[in-house]
C-alpha positions as CSV (number, residue, x, y, z in Angstrom):
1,X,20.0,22.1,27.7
2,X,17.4,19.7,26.6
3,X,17.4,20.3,22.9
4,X,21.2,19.4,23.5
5,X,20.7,16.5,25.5
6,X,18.4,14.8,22.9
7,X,21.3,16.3,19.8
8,X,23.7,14.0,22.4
9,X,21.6,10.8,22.6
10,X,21.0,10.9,19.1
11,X,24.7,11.6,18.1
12,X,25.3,8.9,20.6
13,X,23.4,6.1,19.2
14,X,24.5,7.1,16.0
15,X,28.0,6.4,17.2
16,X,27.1,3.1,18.5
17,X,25.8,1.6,15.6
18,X,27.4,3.5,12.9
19,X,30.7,3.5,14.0
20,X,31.5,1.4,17.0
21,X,29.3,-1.7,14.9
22,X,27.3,-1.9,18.9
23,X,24.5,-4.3,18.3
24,X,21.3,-2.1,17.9
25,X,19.4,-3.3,20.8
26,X,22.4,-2.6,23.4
27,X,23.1,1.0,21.4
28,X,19.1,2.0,22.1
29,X,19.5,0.6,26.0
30,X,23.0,2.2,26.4
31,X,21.7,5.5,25.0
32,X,18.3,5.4,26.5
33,X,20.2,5.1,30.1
34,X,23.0,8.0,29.2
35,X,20.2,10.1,27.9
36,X,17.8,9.4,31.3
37,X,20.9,10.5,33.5
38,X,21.9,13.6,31.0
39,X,18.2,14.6,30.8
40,X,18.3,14.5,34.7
41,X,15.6,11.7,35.4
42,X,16.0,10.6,39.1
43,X,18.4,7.5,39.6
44,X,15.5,5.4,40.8
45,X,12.9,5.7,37.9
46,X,15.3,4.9,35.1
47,X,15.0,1.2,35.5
48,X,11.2,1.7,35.5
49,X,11.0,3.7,32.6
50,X,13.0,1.5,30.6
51,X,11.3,-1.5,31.6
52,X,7.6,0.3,30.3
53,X,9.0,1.4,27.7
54,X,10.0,-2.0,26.1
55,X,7.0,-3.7,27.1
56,X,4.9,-0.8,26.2
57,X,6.1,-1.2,22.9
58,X,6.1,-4.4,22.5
59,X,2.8,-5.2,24.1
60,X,1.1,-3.9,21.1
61,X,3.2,-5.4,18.5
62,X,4.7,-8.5,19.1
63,X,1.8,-10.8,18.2
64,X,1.0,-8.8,15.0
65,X,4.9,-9.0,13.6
66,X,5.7,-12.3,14.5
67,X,2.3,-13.7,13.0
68,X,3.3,-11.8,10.2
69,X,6.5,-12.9,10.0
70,X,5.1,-16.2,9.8
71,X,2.6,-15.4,7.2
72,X,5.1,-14.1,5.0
73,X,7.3,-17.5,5.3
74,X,4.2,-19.2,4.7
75,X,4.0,-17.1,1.4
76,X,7.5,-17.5,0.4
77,X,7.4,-21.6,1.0
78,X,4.8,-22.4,-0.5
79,X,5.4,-20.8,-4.0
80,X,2.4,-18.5,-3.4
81,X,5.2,-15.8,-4.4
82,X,6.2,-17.0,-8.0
83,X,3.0,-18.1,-8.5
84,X,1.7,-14.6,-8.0
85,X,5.1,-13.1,-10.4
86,X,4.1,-15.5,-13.4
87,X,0.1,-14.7,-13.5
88,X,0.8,-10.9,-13.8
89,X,3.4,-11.4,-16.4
90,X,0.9,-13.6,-18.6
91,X,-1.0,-11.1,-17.8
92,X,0.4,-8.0,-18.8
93,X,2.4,-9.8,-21.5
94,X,5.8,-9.3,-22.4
95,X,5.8,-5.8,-23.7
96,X,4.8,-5.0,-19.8
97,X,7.1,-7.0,-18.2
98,X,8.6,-3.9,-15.6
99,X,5.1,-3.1,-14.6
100,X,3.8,-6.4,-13.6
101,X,7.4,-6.8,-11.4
102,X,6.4,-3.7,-9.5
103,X,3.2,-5.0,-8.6
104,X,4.5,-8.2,-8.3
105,X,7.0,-6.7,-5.8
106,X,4.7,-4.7,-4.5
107,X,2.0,-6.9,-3.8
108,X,4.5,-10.3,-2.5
109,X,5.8,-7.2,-0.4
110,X,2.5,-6.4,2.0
111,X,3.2,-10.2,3.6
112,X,6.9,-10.7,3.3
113,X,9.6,-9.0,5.1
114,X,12.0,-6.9,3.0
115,X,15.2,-9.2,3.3
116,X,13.1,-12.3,2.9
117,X,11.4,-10.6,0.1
118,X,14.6,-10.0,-1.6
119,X,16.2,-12.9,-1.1
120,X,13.3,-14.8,-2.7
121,X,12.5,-12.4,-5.5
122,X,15.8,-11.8,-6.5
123,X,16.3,-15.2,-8.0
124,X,13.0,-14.5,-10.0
125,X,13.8,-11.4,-11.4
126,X,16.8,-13.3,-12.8
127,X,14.2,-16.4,-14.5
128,X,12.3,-13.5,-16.0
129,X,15.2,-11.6,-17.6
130,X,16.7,-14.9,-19.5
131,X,13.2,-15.5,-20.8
132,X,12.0,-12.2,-21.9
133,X,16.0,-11.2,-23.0
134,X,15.7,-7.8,-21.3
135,X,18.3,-5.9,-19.6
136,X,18.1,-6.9,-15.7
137,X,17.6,-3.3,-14.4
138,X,14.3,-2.8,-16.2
139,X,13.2,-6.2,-14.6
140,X,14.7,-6.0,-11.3
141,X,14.3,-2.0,-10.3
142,X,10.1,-2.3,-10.5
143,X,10.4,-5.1,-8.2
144,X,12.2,-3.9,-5.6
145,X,10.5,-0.6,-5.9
146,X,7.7,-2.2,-5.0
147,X,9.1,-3.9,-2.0
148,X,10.9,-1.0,-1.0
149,X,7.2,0.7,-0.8
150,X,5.4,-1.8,1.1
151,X,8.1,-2.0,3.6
152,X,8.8,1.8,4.2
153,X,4.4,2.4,4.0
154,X,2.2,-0.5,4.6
155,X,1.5,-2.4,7.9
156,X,1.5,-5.2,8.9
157,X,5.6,-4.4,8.5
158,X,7.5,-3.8,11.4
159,X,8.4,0.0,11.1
160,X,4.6,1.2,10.0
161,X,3.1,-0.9,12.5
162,X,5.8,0.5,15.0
163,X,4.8,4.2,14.2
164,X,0.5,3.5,14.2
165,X,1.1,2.6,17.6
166,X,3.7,4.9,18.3
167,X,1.8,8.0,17.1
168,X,-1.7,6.4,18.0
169,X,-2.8,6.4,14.6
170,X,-5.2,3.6,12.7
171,X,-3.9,0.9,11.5
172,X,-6.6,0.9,8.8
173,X,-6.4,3.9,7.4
174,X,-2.8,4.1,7.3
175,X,-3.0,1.1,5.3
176,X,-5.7,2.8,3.2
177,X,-3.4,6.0,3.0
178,X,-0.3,3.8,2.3
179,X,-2.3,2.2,-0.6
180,X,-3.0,5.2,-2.0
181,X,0.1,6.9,-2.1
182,X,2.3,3.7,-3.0
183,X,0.4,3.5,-6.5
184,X,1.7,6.7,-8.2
185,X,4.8,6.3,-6.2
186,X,5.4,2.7,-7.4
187,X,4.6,3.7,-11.1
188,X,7.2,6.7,-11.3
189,X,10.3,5.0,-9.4
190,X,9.5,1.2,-10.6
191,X,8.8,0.6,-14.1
192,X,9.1,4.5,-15.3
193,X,12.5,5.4,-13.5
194,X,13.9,1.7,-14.5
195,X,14.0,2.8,-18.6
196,X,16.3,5.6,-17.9
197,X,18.8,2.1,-16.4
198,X,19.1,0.0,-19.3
199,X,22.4,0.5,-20.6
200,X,23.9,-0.6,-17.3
201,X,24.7,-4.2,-17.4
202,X,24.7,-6.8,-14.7
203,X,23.3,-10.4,-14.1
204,X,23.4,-12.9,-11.1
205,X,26.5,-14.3,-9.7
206,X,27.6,-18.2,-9.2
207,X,26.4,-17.9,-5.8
208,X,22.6,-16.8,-6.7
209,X,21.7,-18.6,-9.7
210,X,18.0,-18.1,-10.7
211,X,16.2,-21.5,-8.9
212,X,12.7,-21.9,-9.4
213,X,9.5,-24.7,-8.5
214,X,8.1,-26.6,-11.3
215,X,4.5,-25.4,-12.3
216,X,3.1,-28.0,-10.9
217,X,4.9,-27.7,-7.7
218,X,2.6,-24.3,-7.1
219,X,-0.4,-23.4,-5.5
220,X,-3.6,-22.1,-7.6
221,X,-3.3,-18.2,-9.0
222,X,-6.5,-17.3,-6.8
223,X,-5.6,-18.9,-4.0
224,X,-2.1,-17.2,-4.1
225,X,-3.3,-13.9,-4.6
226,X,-6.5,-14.6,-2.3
227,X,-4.0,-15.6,0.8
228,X,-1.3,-12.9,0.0
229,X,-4.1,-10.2,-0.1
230,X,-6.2,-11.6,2.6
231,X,-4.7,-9.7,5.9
232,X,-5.0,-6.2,3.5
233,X,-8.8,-6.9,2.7
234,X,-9.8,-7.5,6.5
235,X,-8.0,-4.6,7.6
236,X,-9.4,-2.1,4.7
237,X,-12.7,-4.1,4.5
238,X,-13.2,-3.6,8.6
239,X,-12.1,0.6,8.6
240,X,-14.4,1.1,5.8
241,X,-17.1,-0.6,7.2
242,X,-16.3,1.3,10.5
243,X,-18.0,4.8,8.3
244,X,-21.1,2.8,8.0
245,X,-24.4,3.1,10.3
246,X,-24.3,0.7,12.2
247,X,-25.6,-0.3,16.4
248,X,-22.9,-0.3,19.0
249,X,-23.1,-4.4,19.0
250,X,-22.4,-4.6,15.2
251,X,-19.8,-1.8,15.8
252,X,-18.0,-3.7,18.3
253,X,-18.0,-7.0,16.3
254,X,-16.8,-5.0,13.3
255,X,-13.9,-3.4,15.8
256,X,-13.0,-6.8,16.8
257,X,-13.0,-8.3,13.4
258,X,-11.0,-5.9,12.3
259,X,-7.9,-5.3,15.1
260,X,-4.8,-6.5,13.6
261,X,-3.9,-9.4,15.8
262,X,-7.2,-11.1,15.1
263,X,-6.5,-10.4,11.4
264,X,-3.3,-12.0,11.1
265,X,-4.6,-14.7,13.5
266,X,-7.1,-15.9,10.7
267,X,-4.9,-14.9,7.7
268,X,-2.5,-17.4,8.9
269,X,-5.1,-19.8,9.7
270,X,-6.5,-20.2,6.0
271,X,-3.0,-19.4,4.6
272,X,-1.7,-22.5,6.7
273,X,-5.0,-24.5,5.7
274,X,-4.9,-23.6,1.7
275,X,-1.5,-23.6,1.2
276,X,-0.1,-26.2,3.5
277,X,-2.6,-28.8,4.9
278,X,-4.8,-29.0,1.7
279,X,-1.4,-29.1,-0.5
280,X,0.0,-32.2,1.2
281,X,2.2,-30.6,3.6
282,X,2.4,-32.1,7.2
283,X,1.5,-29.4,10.1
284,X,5.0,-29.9,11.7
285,X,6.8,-28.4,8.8
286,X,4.6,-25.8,8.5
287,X,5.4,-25.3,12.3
288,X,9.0,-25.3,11.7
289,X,8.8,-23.1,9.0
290,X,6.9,-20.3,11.7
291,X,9.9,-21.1,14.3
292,X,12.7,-20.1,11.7
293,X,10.5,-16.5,10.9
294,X,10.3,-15.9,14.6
295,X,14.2,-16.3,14.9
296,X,14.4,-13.9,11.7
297,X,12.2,-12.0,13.3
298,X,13.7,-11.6,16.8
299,X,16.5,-8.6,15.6
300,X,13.8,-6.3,14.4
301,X,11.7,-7.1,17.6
302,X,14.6,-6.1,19.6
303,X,15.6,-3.1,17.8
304,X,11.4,-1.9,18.4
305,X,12.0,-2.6,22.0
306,X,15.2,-0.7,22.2
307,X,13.3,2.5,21.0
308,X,10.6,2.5,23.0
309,X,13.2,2.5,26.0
310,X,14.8,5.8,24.3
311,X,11.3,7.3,23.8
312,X,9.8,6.2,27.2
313,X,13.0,8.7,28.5
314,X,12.0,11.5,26.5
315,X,8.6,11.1,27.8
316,X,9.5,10.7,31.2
317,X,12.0,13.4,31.6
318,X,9.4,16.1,30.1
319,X,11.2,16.8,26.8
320,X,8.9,14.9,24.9
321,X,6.6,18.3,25.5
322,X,9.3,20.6,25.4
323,X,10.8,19.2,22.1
324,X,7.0,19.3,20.4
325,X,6.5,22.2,21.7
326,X,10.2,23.6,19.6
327,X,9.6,21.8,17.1
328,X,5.9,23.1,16.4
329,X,7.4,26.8,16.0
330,X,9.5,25.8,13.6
331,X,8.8,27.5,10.0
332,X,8.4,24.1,8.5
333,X,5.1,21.9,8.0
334,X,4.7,19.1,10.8
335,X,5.2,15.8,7.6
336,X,8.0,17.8,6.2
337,X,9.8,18.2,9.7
338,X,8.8,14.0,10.2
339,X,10.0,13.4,6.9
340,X,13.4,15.3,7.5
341,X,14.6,13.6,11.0
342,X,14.1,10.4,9.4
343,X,16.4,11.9,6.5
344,X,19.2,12.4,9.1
345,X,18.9,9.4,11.0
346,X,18.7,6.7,8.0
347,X,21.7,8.8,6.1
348,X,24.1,8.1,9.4
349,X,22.0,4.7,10.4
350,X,21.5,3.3,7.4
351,X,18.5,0.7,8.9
352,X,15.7,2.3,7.3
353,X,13.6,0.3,10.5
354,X,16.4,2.1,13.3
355,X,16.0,5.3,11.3
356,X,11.8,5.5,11.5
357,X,11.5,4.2,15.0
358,X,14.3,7.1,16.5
359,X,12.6,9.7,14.4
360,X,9.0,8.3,16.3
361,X,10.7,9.2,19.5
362,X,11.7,13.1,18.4
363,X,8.8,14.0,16.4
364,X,5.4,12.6,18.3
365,X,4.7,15.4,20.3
366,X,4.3,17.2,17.0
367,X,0.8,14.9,16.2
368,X,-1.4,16.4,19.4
369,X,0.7,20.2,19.0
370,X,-0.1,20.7,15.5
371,X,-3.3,18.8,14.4
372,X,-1.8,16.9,12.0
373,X,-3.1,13.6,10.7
374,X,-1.2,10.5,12.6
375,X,-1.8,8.5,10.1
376,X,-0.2,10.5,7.1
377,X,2.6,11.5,9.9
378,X,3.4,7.3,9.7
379,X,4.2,7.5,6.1
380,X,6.1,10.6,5.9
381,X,8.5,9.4,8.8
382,X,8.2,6.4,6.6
383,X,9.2,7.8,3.1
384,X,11.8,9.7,5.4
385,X,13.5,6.8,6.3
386,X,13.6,5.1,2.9
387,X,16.0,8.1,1.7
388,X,19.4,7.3,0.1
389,X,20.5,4.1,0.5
390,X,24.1,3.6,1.0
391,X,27.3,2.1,2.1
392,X,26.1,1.8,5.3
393,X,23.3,-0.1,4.7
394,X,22.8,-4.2,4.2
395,X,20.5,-3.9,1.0
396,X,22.7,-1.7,-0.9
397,X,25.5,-4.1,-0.4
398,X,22.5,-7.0,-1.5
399,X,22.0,-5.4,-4.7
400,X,25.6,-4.7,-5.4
401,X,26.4,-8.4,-5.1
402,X,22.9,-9.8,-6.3
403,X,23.1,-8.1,-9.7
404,X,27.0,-7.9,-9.6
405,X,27.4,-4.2,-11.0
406,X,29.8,-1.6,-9.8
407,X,29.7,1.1,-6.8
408,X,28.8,3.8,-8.9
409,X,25.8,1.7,-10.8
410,X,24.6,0.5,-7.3
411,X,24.6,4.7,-6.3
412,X,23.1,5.1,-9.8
413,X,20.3,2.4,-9.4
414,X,19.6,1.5,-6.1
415,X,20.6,4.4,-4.0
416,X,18.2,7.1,-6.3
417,X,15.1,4.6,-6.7
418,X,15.2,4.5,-3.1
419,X,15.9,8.3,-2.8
420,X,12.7,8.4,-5.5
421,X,10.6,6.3,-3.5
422,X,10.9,8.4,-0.2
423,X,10.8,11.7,-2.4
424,X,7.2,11.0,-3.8
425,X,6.3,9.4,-1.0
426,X,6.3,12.7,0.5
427,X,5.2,14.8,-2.7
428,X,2.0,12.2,-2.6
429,X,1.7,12.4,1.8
430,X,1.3,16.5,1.6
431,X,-1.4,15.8,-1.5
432,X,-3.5,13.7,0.2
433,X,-3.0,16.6,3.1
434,X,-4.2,19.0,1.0
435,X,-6.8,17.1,-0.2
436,X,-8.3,16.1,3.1
């Protein structure tokens, strides 16, 4: 009865969003409260659990998304973005042009949000193929690839830092981790994957003609890199220094240095100093700028919240236990099982975000039961839900429009570099398994 009452609230929210177009937030509190009743939690506590759930969730998260969020506008605005895309093609010249848009894209991708990411690199992509004459795919696939990664692997983005949390992982290490599998995994289904593309034609429509700031319009190359890569270097700088001999009062400092509020905090801070102040722009745009990524921000918030209703009812009603406990008989490795309930979810759900989160809720027991690494279990849910892009969800539809190429193209480029991406993704997560 309870493996069928969680099959129900799954199939349920499914429903919801899929199929009835409910609002995510209202599908996870709708089937969080069906679930509590057909799971048999008392009438009384399903308020109450729903209630800690959301602000268990969001207690932990909030600050570090939305400062994010406002990071990555600050990024975007300021031209730290393109400034960062146009050193690493003069670097890498133009006989490497696909390799340094995937770690263009991978890099603008740690502070920027996927849709804002695309929506600003996009247009780029599109300066860089009428200058270097190539076809768009082999420009445009090893950028997105590397957004694609940093969003499915790397906190601070919502759906990672929503799964450290949710399965009690480090948020250093997963970062670390993340890092270490995104490089192979960004070489194979960016620049590598994108040759095999090149015969299939396509180019920007009326509506997103190619716009971009005069050189002198941009910030410095260090300081764009520098700020972009500053939140990544506390965070990785702070867990390695965490392996180091140190007293408890340095320890603690280190700890505090280190959490990921504070870390954002400060990278936002000098971000806003460097790239706004000391460039001429006035504080209260800068301030408008963060209150426009809060309201982009305030969906994906919601959605977070909505899931940690549903999985505060799984842990409530005792099939949290029950479920690991099934789950760890099962003849399948613990990343591989994590990995294939994010499958499901993002093939019917199509938000890679929705898909990660509701996988969290199933597969969490399965951390404590089975011993494996929470950290490594946040990227295979991750890769999981980064599988097959497709009608159902908002970017395929994006790059269908943005580079103006037909269904079968869009399944033929977008949907398999995703489907690569969360393929190696989990090749690389049961490496690193091994190897640790």
């Amino acid at each position: 009865m309870t493996i069928l009452g969680v099959v129900f609230a799954v199939a349920l929210l499914i429903a919801l969003i899929a199929i009835l177009r409910v609002q995510p937030f209202v599908a996870f509190i709708v089937t969080a409260l069906i679930a509590a009743l057909v799971l048999g939690l008392p009438i009384e506590k399903i308020p109450k659990t729903i209630e800690r759930g959301i602000g268990d969730m969001l207690g932990s998260l909030s600050i570090v998304i939305c400062l994010g969020a406002m990071f990555g506008k600050l990024i975007a605005d300021s031209g730290a973005a393109q400034r960062i895309s146009e050193a690493l093609m003069h670097l890498f010249g133009p006989s490497r042009v696909p390799l340094a848009m995937a770690i263009t894209g991978f890099i603008v991708g740690i502070p920027l949000f996927y849709n804002v990411g695309f929506v600003l690199m996009v247009p780029l992509v599109f300066s860089v193929v009428y200058r270097s004459k190539l076809p768009p795919m082999l420009v445009g696939i090893p950028m997105l690839s590397g957004l694609s990664i940093a969003h499915g692997f790397l906190p601070p983005h919502p759906s990672p830092t929503a799964l450290v949390a949710q399965f009690g992982a480090d948020m250093g290490m997963t970062l670390m981790y993340g890092c270490l599998i995104s490089i192979p995994t960004l070489l194979i289904a960016g620049p590598l994957f994108a040759r095999s593309l090149t015969k299939i034609a396509g180019g920007p429509s009326d509506l997103f003609k190619p716009t971009t700031l005069a050189d002198d319009q941009l910030p410095g190359t260090f300081n764009s890199f520098a700020c972009a890569l500053l939140p990544v270097v506390l965070i990785s700088g702070a867990t390695a220094l965490s392996y180091a001999s140190f007293d408890p009062s340095t320890r603690m400092l280190i700890e505090f240095l280190g959490n990921p509020m504070l870390v954002m905090l400060v990278s936002l801070f000098v971000g806003s100093l460097t790239l706004g102040v000391a460039r001429g722009r006035k504080l209260g745009q800068l301030m408008e700028g963060y209150g426009h990524a809060i309201r982009d921000i305030a969906g994906i918030l919601l959605i977070i919240a909505g899931a940690g209703a549903l999985k505060q009812v799984f842990v409530d009603s005792g099939v949290n236990t029950e479920l690991g406990n099934l789950l760890a008989n099962a003849p399948i490795h613990p990343l591989v099982l994590g990995w294939l309930v994010a499958f499901a979810i993002r093939i019917a759900l199509g938000s890679a975000t929705v898909a990660g989160l509701t996988a969290a809720g199933i597969v969490a027991p399965l951390i404590e039961i089975s011993g494996v690494d929470a950290n490594l279990m946040v990227l295979a849910v991750g890769a999981g839900s980064l599988m097959c892009s497709h009608v159902n969800d908002s970017a395929f539809w994006m790059f269908k429009e943005y580079f103006q190429v037909s269904l079968r193209d869009t399944f033929r480029s977008w949907t398999l570099m995703e489907t690569l991406v969360g393929s190696l993704g989990l090749v690389f997560v049961l490496l690193l398994n091994a190897v640790l």
